[in-house]
C-alpha positions, 0 to 999 in steps of 0.5 A: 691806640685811637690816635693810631686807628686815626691816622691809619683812616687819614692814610686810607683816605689820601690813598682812595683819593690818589687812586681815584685821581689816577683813574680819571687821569687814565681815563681822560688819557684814553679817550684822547687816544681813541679820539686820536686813532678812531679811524675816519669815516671816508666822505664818497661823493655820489657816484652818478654826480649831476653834471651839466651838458649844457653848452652855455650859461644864462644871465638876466640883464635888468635894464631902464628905457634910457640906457636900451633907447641909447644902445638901439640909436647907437646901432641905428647910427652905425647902420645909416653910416653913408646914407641919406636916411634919418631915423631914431627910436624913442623908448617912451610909453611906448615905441616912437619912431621919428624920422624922414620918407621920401614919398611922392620925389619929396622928404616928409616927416614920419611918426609912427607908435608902436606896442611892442609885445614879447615874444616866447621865443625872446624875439618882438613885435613891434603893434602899430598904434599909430603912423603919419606922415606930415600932412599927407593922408595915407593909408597905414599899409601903404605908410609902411609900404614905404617903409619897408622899400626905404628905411634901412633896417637890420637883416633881422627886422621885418616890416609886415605891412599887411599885418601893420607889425614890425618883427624884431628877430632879437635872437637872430642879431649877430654880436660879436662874441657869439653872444646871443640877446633874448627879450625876457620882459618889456613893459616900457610904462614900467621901466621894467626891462628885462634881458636875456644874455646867453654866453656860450661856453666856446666864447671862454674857451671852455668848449673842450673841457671833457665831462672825464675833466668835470668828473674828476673835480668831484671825484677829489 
């Protein structure tokens, strides 16, 4: 009889033990099929999306006086190109600029020092600290009188002789490209030059890339 009731317990154990297998089983199965179908939430973009209606894009060029005083020489060459005049530019602590005047139906050396200073707009002045021409005593104004009457300059550089200053209209010079240059910094004792090139979207040939275009890249 004991043996009986003894194997009678076994069986019930085996059969809780099944059961309790079959119900985890079930209900990990469950859970799978609800993982499985749950309906996904929809990811909405906002309505109102910022878009940009800028026409261009800024880079920041960060530069060393050599690599800038062998662009500006490169240029003044190209200006000179069948004339008699002879400049240069040197970027050293300041501004040096070496070249020959004619003064009095003679050619004499010309030295002058500029502090060139930054403009808001990303133009610069070009301060004078100090000109001479040979041995001649001259007045400054009239030094840079002749200046302005004789040294071929860009369109977009001014010689002030009252103001003894030189304005550098770097936002006004015409790059092929369509670019646009603009001075962000200069501090020519730390080699700390700074540009800022401004690329417009009608150089890529992106000018007619409507807004309904951008929208619906974010509408995807």
């Amino acid at each position: 009889m004991r043996v009986k009731n003894k194997q009678i317990k076994i069986n019930n154990k085996w059969k809780a033990g099944f059961l309790a297998l079959l119900i985890i089983n079930a209900a990990i199965l469950l859970l799978l099929l609800a993982l499985i179908f749950w309906p996904v939430s929809k990811n909405e973009f906002p309505q109102n999306a910022a878009i940009d209606d800028q026409e261009s894009s800024e880079f920041y060029i960060q530069t060393t006086k050599q690599n800038l005083n062998n662009l500006i020489n490169a240029y003044i060459e190209k200006l000179l190109e069948g004339t008699d005049h002879h400049y240069r530019i040197f970027l050293e602590d300041d501004v040096h600029l070496m070249g020959e005047l004619p003064v009095f139906s003679a050619t004499v050396p010309l030295s002058v020092r500029f502090e060139p200073i930054e403009q808001a707009n990303g133009d610069l002045v070009l301060q004078l600290k100090s000109i001479s021409v040979g041995l001649l005593e001259l007045p400054n104004k009239k030094i840079m009188e002749y200046m302005d009457k004789f040294l071929p300059t860009p369109e977009w550089v001014t010689i002030d002789p009252d103001s003894q200053e030189i304005y550098v209209a770097v936002t006004d010079m015409n790059l092929q490209g369509n670019f646009d240059v603009a001075v962000q910094h200069m501090d020519l004792e730390a080699n700390n030059i700074t540009m800022k090139l401004v690329v417009p979207y009608e150089t890529l040939g992106i000018q007619d890339f409507s807004r309904e275009a951008m929208q619906s890249l974010f509408e995807r």
